[in-house]
C-alpha positions in Angstrom: 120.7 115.0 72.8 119.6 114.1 69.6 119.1 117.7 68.1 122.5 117.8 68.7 123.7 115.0 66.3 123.1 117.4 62.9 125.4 116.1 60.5 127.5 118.9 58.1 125.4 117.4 54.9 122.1 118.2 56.8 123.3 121.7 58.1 124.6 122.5 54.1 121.1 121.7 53.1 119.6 123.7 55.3 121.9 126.5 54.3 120.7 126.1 50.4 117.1 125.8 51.3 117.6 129.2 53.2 119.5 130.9 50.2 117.8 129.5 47.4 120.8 128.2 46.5 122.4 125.1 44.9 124.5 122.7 46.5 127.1 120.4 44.9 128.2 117.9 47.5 131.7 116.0 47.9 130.7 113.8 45.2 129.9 116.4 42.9 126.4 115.9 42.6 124.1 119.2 42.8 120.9 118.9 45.0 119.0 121.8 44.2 116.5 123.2 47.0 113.3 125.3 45.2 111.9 128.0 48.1 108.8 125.1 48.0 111.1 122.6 49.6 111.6 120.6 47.1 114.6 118.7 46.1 115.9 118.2 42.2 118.8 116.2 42.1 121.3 116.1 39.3 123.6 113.2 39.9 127.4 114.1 38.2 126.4 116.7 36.4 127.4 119.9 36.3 124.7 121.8 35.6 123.4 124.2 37.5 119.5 124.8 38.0 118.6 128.8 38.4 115.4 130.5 39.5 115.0 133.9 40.3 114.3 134.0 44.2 113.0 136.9 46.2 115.5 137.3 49.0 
């Protein structure tokens, strides 16, 4: 089944869109997820984008 075969970095984004969060991955870059779906990335920075988000 292929909506089985979710890999971890897919499931973490999905986990960022739903928190409004950011995201640094393994090689330390931070993909930040807006609550528009859009995706800023920040490549070996570290930085950290914030927006206030209604939760």
């Amino acid at each position: 089944m292929d909506q089985l075969d979710i890999s971890r970095h897919t499931i973490d984004r999905h986990l960022a869109f739903l928190e409004g969060a950011n995201l640094i991955n393994s090689k330390g870059n931070v993909y930040y997820i807006t609550n528009e779906g859009k995706e800023q990335i920040t490549m070996g920075k570290e930085e950290r984008k914030t927006e206030s988000t209604d939760s």
